[in-house]
N, C-alpha and C positions, 0 to 999 in steps of 0.2 A: 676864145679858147687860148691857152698860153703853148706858147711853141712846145712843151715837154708833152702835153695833153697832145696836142697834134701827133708827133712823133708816133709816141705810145700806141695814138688809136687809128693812124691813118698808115703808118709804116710799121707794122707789125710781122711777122714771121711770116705769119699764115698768109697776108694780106701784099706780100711786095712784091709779086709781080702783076699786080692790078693796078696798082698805089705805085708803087716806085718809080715805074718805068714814065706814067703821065708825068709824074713831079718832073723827072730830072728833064724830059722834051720842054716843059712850061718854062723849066730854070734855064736861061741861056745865055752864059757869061759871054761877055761881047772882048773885055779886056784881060790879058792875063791875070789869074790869080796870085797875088802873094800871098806866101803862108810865112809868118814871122815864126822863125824859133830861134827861140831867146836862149841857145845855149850856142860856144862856140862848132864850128866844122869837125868831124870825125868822133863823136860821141856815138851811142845807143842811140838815142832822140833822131840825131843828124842823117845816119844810116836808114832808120826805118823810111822817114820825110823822103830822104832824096830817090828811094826805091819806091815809093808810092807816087811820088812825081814824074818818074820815067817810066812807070805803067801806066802811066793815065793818057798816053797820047791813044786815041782811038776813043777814048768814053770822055775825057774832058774836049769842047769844041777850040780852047783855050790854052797854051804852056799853063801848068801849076811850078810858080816861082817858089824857091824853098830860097830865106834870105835870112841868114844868123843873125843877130842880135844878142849877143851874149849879155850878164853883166850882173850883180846884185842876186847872181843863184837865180836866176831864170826871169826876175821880176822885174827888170829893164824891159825886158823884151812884150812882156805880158804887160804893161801898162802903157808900151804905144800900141801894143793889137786892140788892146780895150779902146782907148782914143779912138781910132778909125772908123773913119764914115762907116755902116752896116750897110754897102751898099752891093755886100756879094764880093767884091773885090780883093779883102783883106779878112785874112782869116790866122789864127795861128794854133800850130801844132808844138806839142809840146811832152815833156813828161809830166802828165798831169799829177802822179800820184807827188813827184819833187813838188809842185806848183800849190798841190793842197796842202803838203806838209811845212811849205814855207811859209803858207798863208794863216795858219796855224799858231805858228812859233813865233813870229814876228807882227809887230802892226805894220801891214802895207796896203797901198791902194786897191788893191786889186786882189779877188779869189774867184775859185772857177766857178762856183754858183750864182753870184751876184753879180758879176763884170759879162757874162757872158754867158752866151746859148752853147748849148755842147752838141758837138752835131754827131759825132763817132769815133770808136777807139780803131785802131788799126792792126795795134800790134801790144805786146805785154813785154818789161824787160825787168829781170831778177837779179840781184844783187850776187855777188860771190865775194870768198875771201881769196884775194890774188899779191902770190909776193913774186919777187924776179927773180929767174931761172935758176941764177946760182945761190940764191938764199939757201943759207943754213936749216929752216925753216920747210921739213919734209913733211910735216905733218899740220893742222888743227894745235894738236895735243903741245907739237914743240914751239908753236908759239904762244900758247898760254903758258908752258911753263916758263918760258925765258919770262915773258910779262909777269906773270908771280914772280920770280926771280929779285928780278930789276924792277919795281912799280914807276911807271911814267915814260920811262928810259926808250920805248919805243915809238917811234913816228908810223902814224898810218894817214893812209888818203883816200881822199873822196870828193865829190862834184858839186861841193856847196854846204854850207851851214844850215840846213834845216832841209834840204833838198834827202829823195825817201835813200840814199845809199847812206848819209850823214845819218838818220836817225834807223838805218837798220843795225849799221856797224855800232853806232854806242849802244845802241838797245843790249847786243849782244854781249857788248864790254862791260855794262852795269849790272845785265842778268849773271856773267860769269865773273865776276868782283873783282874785274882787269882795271886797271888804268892802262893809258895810255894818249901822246897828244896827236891829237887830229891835227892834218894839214887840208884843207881844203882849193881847190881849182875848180877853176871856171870848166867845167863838163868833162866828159868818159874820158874825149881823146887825149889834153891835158894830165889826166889823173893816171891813164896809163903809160904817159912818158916818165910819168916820176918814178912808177914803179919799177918799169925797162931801167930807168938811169941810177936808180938803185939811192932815190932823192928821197923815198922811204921805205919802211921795212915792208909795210903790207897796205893792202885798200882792198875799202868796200866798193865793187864798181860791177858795173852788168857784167856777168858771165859772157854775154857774147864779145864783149874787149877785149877774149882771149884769142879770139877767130881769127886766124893768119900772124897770131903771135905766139905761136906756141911752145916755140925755140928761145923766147926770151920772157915769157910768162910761167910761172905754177901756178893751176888752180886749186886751191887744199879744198874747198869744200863750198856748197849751194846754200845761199842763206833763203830756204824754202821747206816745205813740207814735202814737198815730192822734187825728185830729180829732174833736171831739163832734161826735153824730149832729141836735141840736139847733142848734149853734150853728157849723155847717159853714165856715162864713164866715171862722174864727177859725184864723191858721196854727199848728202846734204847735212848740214848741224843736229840736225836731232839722229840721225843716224848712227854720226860719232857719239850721241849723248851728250851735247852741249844745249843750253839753254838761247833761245833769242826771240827776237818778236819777228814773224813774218811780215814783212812789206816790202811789195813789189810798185810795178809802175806802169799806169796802163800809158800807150801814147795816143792820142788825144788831138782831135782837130778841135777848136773854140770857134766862133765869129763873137764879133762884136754884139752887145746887148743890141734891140731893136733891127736885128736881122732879119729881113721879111723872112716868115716861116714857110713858104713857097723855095726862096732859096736855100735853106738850110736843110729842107727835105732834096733835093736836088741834089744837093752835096752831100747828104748822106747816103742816098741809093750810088752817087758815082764814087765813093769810096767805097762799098761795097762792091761793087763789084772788081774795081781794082785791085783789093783784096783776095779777091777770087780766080785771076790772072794768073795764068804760069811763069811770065817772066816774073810778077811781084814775089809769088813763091819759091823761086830759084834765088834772085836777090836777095832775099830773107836767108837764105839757106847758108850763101857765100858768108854772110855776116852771121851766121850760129844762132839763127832764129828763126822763126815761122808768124807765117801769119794769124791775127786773134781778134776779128772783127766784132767788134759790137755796135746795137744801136746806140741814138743817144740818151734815150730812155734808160737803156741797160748802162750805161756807162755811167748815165748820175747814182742809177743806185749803188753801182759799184764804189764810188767815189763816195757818197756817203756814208756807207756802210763802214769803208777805209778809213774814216772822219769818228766814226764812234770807236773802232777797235785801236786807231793809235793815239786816242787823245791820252790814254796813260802815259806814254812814251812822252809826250808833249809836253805835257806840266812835271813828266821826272825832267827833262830836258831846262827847261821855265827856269826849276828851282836854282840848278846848276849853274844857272847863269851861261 
């Protein structure tokens, strides 16, 4: 039976506290875990990893090691978690939704279906349009017009070339006949220093990069269908009547392919519950976020599903070189 078969029918909704609880007793890391995430410190990705890692003292027997790996937009990181023995040990978390989108757009070693078993999502993070505080730029409306204006004339930022804020933001700029040049940085926290330093005019970057910036951030508007449940405040694109493609990003624990599926169920009942922790939810909170657990069943169809609705986006992207 293949580990997704497993997950599905042995760790199911109805079935996890019969199922889960045995798995995670059988699974019994002896050595700290690493979790590689291949973006740099202080991003969305970073944030959610290092608060699910300081909840887990009491459900993991073991520290869960959060250890960056930045580099090539996430796929440094992701092609030494791939390598790694599958001996429960090395696992990595990540923004999967950036990781499939890269995997997509580029020939590289490595994608989340084929390099690896998916054990569970943690958390979800949404893109936003974010300029600096004293921008000119009050509105949505005043930065398309300046960009009709001037075509090109503005710089914006994001966390990688093919990574999902890089193909929300052009989506958006293609859907509404903007130009404009992308600058991209290696992850959130990176991309938000440009914007605080005023290194560009606007970025597409998690809404929650606003959180404890708020004196030197404007957020204009939610690149989603429905508002954040944190940041309500905040109108979203189709609101104001703008055109764009929703994608978001779920974040994502990996192991290695060839993971005994004993540990993989282990790991995913004790992310769940982690999940389900009040310090985990309070740390979510600090950072403009909540928690969004899913199995890993759930989280491949998700990640499929996310595989058919942006491969338009993909091949606009391809043509443009």
């Amino acid at each position: 039976m293949k580990r997704r078969e497993f997950i599905k029918t042995g760790v199911s909704a109805a079935a996890v506290g019969a199922i889960a609880a045995p798995a995670l007793a059988e699974w019994a890391p002896r050595r700290p875990i690493n979790a590689i995430l291949p973006y740099s410190a202080g991003g969305g990705t970073d944030a959610l990893a290092r608060a699910a890692a300081a909840s887990a003292d009491g459900i993991l027997p073991v520290p869960l090691v959060i250890v960056n790996k930045p580099g090539s937009s996430g796929i440094t990181g992701a092609t030494e978690a791939a390598a790694a023995r599958p001996d429960g040990n090395t696992v990595m978390v990540t923004s999967a939704g950036s990781f499939l989108l890269t995997s997509m757009l580029r020939d590289t070693d490595v994608d989340p279906f084929d390099s690896f078993e998916i054990i569970a999502q943690i958390g979800n993070l949404t893109p936003a349009v974010i300029v600096p505080a004293n921008s000119p730029f009050q509105s949505v409306q005043d930065l398309v017009d300046t960009a009709n204006a001037n075509p090109g004339s503005l710089r914006w930022a994001h966390n990688g070339r093919g990574g999902f804020h890089h193909v929300a933001g052009q989506s958006f700029l293609n859907r509404n006949g903007l130009q404009a040049q992308d600058v991209p940085f290696k992850g959130g926290g990176p991309t938000r220093a440009a914007v605080i330093g005023e290194q560009v005019d606007f970025a597409f970057v998690g809404i929650q990069q606003a959180a404890g910036f708020e004196n030197e951030l404007r957020v204009l508007a939610l690149a989603a269908p429905e508002r954040d449940p944190v940041r309500d405040d905040v109108p979203t694109l189709p609101e104001l009547g703008f055109d764009y493609v929703a994608v978001s990003s779920p974040i994502v624990f990996f192991a290695p392919n060839g993971t005994d599926p004993e540990m993989i169920a282990g790991m995913e009942a004790a992310l769940k519950e982690i999940t389900e922790t009040q310090q985990f939810a309070d740390m979510m909170l600090e950072r403009g976020n909540v928690p969004a657990f899913l199995s890993g069943a759930e989280t491949e169809a998700r990640l499929r599903q996310m595989q058919v609705d942006t491969q338009p986006v993909i091949d606009a992207l391809k043509e443009q070189g």
